[in-house]
Backbone of each chain as ProteinMPNN parsed JSONL, in Angstrom:
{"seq_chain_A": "XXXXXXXXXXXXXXXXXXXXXXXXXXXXXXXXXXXXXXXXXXXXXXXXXXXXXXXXXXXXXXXXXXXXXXXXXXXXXXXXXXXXXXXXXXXXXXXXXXXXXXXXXXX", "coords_chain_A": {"N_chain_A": [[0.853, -1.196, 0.0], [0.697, 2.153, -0.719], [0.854, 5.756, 0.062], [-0.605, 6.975, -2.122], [-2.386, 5.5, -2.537], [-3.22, 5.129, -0.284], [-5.106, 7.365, -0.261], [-7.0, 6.943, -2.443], [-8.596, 4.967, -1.082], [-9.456, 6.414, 0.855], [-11.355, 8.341, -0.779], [-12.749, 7.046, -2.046], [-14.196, 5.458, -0.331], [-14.523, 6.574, 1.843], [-16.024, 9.136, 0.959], [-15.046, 11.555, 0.295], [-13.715, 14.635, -1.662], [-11.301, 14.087, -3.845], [-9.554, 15.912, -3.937], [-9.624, 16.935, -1.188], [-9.319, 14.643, 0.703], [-6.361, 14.323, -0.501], [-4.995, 16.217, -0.065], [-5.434, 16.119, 3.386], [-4.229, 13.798, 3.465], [-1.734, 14.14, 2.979], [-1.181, 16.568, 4.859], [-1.446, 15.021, 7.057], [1.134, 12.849, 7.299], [3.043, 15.383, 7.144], [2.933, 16.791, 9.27], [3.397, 14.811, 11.204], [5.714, 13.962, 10.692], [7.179, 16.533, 11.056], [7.019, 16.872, 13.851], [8.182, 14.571, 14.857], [10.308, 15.221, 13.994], [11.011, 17.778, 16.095], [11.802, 16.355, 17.878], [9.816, 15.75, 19.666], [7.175, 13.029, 20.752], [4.603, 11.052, 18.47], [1.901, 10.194, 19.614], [-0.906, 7.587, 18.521], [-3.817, 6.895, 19.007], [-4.823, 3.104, 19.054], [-3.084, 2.754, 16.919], [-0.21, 3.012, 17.39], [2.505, 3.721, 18.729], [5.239, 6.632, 18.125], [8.258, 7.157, 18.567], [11.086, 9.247, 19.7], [14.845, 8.579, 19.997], [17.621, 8.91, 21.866], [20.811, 7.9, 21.214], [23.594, 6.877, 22.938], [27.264, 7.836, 21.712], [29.704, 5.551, 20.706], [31.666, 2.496, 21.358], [32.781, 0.7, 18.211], [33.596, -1.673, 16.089], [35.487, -1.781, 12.526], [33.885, -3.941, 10.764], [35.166, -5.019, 8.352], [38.096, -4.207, 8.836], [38.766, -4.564, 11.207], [39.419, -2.376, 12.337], [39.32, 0.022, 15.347], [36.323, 1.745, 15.798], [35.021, 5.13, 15.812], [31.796, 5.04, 16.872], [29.156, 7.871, 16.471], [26.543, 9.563, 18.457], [23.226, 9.431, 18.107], [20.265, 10.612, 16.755], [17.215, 8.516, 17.005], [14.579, 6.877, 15.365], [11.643, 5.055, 16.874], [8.892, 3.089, 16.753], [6.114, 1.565, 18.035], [3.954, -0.724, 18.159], [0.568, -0.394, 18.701], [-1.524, -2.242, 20.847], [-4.557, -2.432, 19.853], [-3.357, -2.556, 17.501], [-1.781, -5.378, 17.246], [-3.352, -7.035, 17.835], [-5.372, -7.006, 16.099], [-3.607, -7.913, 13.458], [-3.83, -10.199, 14.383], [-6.096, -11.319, 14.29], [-7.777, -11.118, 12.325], [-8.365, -10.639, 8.844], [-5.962, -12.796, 6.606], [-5.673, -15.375, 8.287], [-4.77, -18.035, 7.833], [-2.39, -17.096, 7.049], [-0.698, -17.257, 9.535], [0.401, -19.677, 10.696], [2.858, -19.663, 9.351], [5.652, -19.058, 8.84], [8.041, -16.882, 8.234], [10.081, -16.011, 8.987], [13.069, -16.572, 11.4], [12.102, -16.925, 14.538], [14.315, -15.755, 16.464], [15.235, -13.649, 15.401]], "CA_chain_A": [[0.0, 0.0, 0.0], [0.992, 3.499, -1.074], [0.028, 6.891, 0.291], [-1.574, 7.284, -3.355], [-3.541, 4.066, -2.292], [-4.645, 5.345, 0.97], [-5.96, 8.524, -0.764], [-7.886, 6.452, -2.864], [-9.777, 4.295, -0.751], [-10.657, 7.899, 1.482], [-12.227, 9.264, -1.298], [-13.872, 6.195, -2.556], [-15.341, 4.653, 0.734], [-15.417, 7.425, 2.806], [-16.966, 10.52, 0.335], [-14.267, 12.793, 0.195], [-13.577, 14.732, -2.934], [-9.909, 13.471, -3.975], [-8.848, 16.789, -3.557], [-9.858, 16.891, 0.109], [-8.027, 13.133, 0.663], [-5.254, 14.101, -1.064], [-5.086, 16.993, 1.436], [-5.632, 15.479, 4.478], [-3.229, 12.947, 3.983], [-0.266, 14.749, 2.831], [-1.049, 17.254, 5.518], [-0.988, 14.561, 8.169], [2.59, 12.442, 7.387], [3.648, 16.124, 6.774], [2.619, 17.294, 10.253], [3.682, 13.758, 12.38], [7.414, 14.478, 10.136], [7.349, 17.594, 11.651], [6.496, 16.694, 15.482], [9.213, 13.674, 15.45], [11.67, 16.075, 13.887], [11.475, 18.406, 17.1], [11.857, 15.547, 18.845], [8.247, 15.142, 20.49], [6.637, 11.553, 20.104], [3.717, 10.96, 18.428], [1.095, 8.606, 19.895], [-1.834, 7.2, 17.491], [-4.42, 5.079, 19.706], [-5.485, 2.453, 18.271], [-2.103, 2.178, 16.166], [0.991, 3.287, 17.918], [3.563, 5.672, 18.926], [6.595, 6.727, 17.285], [9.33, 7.918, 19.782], [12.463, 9.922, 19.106], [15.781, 8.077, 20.971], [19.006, 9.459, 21.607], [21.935, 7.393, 21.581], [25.178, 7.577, 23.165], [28.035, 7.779, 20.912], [29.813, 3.914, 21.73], [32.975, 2.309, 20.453], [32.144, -0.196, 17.235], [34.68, -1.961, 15.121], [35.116, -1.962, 11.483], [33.867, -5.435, 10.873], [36.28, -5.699, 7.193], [39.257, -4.396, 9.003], [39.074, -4.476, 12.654], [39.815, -1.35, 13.355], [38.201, 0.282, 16.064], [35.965, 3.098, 15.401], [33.683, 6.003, 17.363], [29.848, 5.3, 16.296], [28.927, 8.699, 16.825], [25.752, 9.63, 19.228], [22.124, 10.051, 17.392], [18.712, 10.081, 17.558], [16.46, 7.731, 15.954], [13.058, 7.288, 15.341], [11.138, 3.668, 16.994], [8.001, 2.939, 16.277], [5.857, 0.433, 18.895], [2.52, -0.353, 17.441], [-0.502, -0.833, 19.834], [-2.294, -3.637, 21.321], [-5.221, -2.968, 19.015], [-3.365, -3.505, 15.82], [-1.581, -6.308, 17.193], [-4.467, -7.725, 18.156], [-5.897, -7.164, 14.362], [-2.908, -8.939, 12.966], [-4.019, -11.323, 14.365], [-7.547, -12.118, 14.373], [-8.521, -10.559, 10.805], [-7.478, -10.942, 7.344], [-5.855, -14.035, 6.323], [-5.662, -15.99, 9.546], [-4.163, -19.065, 7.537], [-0.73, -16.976, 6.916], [-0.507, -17.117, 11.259], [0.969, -20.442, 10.87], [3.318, -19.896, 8.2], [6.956, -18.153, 9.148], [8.651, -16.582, 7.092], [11.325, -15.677, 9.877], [13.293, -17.399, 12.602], [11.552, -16.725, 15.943], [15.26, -15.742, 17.084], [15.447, -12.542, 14.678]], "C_chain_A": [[0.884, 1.238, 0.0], [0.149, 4.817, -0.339], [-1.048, 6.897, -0.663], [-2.764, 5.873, -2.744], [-4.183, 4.235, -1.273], [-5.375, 6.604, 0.377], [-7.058, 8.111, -1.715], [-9.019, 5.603, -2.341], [-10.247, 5.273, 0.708], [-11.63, 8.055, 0.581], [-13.192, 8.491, -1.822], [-14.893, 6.096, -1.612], [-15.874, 5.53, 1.992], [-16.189, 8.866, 2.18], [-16.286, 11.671, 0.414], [-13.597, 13.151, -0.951], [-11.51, 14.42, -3.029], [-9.11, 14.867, -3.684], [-8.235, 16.698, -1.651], [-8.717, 15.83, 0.676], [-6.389, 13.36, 0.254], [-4.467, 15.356, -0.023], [-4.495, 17.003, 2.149], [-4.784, 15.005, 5.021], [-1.984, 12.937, 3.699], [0.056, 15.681, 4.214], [-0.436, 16.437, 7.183], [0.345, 14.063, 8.181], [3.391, 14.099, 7.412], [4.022, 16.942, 8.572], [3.263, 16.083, 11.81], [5.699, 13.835, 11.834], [7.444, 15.775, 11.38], [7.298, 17.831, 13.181], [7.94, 15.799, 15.818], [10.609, 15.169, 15.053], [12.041, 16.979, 14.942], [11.394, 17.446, 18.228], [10.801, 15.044, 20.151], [7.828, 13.894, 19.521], [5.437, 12.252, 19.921], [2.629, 9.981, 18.896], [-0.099, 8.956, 19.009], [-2.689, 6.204, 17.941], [-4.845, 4.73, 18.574], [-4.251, 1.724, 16.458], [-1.385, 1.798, 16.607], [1.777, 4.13, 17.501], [4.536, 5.508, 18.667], [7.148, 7.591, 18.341], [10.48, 7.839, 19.401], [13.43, 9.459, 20.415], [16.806, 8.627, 20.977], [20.07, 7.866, 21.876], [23.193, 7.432, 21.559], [25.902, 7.116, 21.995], [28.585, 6.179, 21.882], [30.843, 3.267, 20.636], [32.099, 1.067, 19.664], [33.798, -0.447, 16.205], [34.416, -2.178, 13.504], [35.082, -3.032, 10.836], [35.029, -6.015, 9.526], [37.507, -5.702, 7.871], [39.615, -4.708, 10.57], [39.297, -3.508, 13.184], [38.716, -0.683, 14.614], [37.743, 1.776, 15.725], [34.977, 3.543, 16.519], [32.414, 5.651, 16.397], [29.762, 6.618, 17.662], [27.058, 8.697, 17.752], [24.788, 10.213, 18.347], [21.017, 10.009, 17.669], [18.304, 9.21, 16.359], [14.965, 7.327, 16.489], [12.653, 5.118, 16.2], [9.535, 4.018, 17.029], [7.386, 1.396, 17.238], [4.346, 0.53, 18.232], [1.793, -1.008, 18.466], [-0.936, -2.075, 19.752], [-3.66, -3.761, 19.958], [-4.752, -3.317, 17.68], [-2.307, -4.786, 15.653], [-2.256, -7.342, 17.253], [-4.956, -8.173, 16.587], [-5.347, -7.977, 13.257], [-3.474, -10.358, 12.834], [-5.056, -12.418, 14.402], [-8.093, -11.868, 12.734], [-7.547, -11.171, 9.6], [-6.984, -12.313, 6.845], [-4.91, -14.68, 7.58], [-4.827, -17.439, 9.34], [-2.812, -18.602, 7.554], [-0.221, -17.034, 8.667], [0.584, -18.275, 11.124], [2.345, -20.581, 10.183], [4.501, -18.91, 8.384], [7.542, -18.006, 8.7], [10.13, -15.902, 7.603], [11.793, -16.304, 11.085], [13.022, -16.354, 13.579], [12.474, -15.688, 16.385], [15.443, -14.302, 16.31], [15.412, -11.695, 15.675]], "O_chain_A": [[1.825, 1.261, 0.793], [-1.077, 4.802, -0.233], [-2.225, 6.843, -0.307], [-3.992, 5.823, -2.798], [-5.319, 3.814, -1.052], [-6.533, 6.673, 0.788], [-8.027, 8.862, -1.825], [-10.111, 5.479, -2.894], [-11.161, 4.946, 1.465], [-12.793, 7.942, 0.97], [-14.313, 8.926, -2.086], [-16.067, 6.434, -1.759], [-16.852, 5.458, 2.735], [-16.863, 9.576, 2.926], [-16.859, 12.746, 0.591], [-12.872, 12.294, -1.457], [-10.725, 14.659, -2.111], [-7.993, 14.781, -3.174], [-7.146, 16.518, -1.107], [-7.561, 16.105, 0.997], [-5.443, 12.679, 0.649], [-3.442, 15.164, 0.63], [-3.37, 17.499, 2.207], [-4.35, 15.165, 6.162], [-1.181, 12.053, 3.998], [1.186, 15.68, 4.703], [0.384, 16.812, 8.021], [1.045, 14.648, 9.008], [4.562, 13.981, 7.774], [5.076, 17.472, 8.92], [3.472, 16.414, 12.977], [6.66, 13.757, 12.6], [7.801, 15.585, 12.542], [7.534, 18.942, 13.657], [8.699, 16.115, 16.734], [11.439, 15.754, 15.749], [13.249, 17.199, 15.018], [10.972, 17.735, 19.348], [10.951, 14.314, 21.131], [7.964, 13.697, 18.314], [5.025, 13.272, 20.472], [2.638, 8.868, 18.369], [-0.404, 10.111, 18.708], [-2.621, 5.021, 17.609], [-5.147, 5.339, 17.548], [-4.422, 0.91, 15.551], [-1.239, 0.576, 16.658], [1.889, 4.905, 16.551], [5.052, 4.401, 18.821], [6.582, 8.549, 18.869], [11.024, 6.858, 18.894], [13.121, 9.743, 21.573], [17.125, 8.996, 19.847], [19.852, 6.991, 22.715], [23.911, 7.824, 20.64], [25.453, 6.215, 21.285], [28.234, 5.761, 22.986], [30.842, 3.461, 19.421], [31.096, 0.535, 20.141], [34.681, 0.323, 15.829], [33.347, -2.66, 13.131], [36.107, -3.338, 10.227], [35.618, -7.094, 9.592], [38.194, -6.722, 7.816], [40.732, -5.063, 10.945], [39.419, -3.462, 14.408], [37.513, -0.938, 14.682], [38.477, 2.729, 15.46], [34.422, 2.997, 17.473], [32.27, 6.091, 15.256], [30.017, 6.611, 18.866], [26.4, 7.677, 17.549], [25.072, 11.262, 17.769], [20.598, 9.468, 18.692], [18.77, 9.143, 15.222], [14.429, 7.43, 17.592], [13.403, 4.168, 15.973], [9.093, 5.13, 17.315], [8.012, 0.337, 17.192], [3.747, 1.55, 17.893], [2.216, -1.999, 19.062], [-0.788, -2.861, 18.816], [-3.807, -4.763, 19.258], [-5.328, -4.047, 16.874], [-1.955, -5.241, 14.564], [-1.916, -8.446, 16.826], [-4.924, -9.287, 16.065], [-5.994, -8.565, 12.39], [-3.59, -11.202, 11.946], [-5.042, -13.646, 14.486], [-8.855, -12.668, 12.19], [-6.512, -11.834, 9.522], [-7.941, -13.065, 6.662], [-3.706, -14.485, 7.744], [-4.296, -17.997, 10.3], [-1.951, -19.379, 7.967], [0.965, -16.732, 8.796], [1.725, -17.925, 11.423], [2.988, -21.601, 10.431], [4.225, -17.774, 8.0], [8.129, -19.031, 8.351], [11.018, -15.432, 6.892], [10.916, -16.615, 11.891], [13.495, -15.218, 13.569], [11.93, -14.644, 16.746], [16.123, -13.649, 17.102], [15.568, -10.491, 15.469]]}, "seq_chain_B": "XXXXXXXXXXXXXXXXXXXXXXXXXXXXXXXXXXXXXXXXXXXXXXXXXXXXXXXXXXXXXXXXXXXXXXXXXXXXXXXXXXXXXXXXXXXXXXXXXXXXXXX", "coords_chain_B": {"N_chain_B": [[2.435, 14.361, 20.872], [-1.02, 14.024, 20.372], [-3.438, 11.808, 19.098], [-5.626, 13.433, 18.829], [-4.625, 16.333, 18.89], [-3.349, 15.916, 16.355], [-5.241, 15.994, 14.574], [-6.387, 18.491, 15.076], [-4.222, 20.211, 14.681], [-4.163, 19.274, 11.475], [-6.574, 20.324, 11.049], [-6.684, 22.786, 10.822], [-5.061, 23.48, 8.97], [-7.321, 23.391, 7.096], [-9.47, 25.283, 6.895], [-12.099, 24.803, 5.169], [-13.297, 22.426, 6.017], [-15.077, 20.532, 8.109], [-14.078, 20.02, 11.781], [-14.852, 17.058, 12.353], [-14.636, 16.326, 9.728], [-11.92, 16.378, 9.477], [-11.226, 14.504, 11.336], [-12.825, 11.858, 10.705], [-11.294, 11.126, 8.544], [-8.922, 11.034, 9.149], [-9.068, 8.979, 10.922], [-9.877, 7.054, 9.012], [-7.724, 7.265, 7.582], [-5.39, 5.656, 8.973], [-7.18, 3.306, 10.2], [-7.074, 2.018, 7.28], [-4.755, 1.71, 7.055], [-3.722, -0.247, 9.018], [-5.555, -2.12, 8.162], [-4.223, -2.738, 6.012], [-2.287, -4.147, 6.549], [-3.194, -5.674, 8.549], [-4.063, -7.973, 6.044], [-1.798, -8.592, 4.999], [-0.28, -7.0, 3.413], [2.024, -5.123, 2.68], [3.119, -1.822, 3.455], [4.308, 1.274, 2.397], [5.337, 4.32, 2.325], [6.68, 7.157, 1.397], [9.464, 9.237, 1.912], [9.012, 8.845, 4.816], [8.286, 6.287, 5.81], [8.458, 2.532, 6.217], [6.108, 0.032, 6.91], [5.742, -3.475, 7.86], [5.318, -6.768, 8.13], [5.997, -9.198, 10.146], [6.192, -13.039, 10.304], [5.823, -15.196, 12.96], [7.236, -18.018, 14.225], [5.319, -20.667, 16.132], [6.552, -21.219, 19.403], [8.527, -22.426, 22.66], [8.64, -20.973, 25.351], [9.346, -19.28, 28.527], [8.144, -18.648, 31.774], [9.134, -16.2, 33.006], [9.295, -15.551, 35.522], [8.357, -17.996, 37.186], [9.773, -20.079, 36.128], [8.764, -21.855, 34.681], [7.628, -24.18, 31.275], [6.207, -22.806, 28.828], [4.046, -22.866, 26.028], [4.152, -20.698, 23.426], [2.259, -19.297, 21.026], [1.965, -18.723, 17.119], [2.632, -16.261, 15.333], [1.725, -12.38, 14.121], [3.583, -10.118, 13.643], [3.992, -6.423, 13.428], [6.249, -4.13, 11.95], [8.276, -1.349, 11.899], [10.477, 0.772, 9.379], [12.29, 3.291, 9.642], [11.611, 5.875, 6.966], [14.683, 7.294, 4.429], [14.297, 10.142, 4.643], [12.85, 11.405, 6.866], [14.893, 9.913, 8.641], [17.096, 11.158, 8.86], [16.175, 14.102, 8.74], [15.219, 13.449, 11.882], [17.307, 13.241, 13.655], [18.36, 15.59, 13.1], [20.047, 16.42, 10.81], [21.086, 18.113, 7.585], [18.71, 17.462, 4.619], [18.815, 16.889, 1.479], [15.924, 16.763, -1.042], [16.807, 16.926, -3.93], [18.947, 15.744, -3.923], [18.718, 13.557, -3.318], [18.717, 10.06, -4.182], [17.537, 7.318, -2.989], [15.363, 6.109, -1.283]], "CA_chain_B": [[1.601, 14.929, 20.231], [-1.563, 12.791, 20.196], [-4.079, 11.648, 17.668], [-6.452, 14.478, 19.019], [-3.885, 16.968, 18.419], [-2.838, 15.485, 15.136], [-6.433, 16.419, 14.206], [-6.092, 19.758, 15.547], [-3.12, 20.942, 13.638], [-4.725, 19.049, 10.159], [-7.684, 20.98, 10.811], [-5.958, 24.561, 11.025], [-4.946, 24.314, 7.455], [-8.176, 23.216, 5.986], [-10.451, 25.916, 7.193], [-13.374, 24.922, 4.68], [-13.262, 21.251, 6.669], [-15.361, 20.824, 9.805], [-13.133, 19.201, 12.915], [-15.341, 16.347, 11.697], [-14.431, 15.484, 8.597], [-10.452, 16.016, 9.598], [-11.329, 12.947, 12.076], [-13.211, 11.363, 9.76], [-10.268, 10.876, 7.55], [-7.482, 10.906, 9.694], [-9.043, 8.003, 11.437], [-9.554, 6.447, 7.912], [-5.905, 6.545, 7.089], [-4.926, 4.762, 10.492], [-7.667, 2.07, 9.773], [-7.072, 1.452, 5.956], [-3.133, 0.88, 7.323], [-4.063, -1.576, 9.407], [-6.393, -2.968, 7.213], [-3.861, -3.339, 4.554], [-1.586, -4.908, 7.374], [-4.0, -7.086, 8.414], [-4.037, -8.511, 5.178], [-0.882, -9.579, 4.813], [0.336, -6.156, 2.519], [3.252, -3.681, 2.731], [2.947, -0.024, 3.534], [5.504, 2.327, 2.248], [4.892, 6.141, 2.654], [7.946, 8.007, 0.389], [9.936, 10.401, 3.29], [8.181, 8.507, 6.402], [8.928, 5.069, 6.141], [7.497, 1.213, 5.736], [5.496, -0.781, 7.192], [5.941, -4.858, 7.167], [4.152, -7.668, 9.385], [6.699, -10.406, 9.974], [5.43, -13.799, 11.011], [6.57, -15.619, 13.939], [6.465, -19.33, 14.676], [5.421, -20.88, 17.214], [7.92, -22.085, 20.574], [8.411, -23.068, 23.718], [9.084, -20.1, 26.015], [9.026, -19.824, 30.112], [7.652, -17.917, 32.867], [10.322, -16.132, 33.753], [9.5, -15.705, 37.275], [8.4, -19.578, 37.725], [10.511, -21.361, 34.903], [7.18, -22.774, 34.556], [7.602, -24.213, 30.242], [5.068, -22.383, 28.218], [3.951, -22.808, 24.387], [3.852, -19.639, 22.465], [1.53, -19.719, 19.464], [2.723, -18.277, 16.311], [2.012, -14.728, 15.592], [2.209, -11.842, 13.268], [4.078, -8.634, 14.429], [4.341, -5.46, 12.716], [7.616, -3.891, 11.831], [8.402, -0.191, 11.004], [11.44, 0.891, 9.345], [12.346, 4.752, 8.887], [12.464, 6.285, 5.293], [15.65, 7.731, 4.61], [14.377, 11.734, 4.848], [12.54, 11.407, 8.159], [15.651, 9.573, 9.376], [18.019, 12.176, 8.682], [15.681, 15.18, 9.867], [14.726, 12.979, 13.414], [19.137, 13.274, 13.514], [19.086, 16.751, 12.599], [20.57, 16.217, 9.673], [20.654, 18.298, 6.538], [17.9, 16.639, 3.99], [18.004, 17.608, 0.409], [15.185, 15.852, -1.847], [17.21, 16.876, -4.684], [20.378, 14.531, -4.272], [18.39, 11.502, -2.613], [18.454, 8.841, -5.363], [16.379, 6.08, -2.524], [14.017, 6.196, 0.254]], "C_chain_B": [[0.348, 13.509, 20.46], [-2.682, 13.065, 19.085], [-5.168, 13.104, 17.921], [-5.801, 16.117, 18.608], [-3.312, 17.032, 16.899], [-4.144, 16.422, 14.07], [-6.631, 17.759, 14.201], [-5.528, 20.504, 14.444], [-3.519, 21.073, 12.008], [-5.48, 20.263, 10.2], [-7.4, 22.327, 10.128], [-5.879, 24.789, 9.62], [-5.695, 23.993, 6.915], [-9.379, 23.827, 6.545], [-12.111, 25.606, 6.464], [-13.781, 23.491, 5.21], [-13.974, 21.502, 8.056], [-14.007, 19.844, 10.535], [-13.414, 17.858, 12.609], [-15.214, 15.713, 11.124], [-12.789, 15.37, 9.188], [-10.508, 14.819, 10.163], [-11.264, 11.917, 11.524], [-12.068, 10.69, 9.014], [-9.127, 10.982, 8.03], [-7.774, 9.448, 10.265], [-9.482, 6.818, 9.91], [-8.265, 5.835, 7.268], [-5.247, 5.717, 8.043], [-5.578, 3.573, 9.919], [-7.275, 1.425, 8.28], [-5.377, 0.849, 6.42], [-3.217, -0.134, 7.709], [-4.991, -2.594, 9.009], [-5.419, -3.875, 6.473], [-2.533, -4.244, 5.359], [-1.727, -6.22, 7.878], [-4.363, -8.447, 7.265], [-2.874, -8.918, 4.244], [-0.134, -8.247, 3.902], [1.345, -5.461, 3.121], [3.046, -2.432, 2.962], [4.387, 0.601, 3.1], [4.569, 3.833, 1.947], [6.413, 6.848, 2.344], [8.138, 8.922, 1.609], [9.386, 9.743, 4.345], [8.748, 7.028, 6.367], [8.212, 3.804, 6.191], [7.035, 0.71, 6.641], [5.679, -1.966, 7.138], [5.254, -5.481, 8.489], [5.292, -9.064, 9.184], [5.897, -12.062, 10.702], [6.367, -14.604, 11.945], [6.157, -16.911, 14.386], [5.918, -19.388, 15.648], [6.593, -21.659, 18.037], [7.763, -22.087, 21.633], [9.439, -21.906, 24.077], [8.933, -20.972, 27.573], [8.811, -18.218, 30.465], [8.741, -17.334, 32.915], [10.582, -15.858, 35.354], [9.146, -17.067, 37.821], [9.279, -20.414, 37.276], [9.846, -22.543, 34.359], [7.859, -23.124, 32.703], [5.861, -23.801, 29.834], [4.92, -22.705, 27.096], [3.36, -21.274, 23.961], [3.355, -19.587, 21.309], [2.371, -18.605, 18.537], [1.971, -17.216, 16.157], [2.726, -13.791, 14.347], [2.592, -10.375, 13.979], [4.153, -7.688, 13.86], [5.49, -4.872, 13.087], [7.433, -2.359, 11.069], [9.707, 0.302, 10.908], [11.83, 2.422, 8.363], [12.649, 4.961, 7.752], [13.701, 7.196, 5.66], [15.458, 9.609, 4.818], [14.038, 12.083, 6.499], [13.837, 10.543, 9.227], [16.693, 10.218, 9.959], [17.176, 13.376, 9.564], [15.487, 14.803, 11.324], [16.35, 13.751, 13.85], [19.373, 15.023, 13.639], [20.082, 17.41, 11.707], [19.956, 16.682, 8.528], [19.738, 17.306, 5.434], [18.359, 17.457, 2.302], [17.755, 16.731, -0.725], [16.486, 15.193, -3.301], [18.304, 15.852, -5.249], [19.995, 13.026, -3.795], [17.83, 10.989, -3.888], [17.179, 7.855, -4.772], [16.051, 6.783, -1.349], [14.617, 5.371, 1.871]], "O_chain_B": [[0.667, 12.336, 20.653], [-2.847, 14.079, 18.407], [-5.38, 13.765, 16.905], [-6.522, 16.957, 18.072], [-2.9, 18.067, 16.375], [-3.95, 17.219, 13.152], [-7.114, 18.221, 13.167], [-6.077, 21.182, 13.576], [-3.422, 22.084, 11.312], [-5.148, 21.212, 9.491], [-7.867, 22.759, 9.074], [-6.332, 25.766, 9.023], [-5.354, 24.039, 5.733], [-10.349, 23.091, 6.728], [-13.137, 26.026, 6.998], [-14.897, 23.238, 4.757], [-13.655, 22.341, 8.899], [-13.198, 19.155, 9.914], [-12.396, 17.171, 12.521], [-15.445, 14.526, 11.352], [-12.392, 14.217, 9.356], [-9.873, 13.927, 9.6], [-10.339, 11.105, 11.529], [-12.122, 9.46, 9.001], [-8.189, 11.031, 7.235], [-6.851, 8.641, 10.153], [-9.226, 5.631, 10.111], [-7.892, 4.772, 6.773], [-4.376, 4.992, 7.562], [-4.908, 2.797, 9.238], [-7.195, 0.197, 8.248], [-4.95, -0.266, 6.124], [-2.885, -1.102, 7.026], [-5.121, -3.716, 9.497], [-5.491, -5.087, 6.274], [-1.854, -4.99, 4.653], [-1.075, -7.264, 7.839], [-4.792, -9.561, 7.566], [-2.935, -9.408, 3.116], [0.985, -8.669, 3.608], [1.277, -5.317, 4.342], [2.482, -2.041, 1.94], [5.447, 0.246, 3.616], [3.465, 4.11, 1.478], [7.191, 6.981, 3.288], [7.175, 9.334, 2.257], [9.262, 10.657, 5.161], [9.76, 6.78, 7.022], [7.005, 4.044, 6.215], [7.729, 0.966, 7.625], [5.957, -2.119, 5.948], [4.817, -4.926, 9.497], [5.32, -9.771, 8.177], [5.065, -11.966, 11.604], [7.574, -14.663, 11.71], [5.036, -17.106, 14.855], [5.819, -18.359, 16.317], [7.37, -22.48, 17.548], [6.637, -21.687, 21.928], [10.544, -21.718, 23.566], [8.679, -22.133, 27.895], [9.078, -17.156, 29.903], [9.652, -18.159, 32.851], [11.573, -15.918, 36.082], [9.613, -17.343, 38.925], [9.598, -21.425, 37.901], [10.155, -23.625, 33.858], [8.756, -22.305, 32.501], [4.792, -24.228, 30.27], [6.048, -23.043, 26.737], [2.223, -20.879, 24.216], [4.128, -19.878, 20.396], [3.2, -17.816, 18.991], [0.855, -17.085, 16.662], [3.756, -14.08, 13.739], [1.865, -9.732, 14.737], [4.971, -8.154, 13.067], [5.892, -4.931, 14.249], [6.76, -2.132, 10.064], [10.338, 0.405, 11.96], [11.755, 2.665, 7.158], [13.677, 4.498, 7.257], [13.854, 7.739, 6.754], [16.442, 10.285, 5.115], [14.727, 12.804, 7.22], [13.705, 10.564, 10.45], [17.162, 10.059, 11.086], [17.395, 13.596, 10.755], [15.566, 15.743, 12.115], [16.333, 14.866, 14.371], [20.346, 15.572, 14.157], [20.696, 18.474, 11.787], [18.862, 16.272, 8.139], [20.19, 16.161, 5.433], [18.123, 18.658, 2.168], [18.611, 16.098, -1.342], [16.888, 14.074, -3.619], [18.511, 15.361, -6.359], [20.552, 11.929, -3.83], [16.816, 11.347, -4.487], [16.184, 7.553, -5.43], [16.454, 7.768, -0.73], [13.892, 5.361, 2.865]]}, "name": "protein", "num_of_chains": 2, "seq": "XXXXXXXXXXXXXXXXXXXXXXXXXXXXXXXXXXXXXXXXXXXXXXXXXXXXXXXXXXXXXXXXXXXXXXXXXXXXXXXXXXXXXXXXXXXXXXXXXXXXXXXXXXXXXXXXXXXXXXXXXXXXXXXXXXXXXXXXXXXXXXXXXXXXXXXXXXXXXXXXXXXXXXXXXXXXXXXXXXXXXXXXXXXXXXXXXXXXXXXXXXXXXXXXXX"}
């Protein structure tokens, strides 16, 4: 799914002229960009919240040569998604792919 | 910031919009994500970043305060992984569209 793809099934299923949709939903990623970038989280019930991390700078080696290097100190973005759309995962949609792993557990 | 706020801010720049409809359609784009999550699809959002649902067997965990053995059923998790513009601005890091080749 694509932004362009969620703007299409606004304007289809919920009655909003494509303008409006197209809008809406530029205005919002444009506006939740703009919140993490000053470093305030966003929370989204019913999805989940995106929270801005700092981390210390921390020695790291350069795995080709060995040398040792500084990994410098940054922020970064995480992303925890709520109970209800873990929940949704897992009760809706195709309930047959549940069984079916496409990754070791251990990842 | 929260989703009530999110709503807020939308609203501001679409004065011919009641509070209403911004809802309306903010809580549309939330649900159609997880719709299209629920159904086993991909999300990508160009500057913001993807979406994915990995699946997870099932195994044999424990309590960790009894050491009791448990079975863990298999499960699907969602996964989000920053686009490369929103990764850089979170950083404070110059962005410019112009020279980014990928996402």
């Amino acid at each position: 799914m694509t932004k362009a793809e969620i703007i299409t099934r606004i304007y289809e299923k919920v009655g909003f002229s494509k303008k409006d949709a197209t809008d809406v939903v530029e205005a919002t990623f444009d506006i939740i960009k703009g919140c993490l970038e000053k470093g305030d989280k966003v929370k989204i019930s019913g999805f989940g919240n995106f929270v801005v991390n700092t981390k210390r700078p921390r020695k790291g080696r350069n795995p080709q040569t060995g040398d040792e290097i500084i990994i410098d100190g940054r922020k970064v973005l995480t992303f925890k998604a709520s109970q209800i759309m873990k929940k949704s995962l897992n009760t809706m949609g195709s309930s047959s792919a549940i069984g079916a792993p496409d990754a070791p557990a251990s990842e | 910031m929260t989703k009530r706020d999110l709503i807020d801010e939308v609203n501001k720049r679409f004065p011919h919009l009641s509070r209403r409809d911004s809802e309306v359609i903010i809580n549309a784009i939330f649900d159609s994500m997880v719709d299209a999550l629920a159904g086993g699809d991909r999300i990508e959002i160009r500057g913001f970043g993807s979406f994915v649902v990995k699946n997870r067997r099932a195994r044999q965990g424990r309590n960790p305060k009894s050491g009791a053995l448990v079975s863990v059923a298999a499960k699907r998790v969602p996964f989000f992984k920053v686009g490369k513009e929103l990764r850089l601005r979170v950083d404070g890091k110059p962005y410019d569209p112009d020279l980014d080749g990928e996402d």
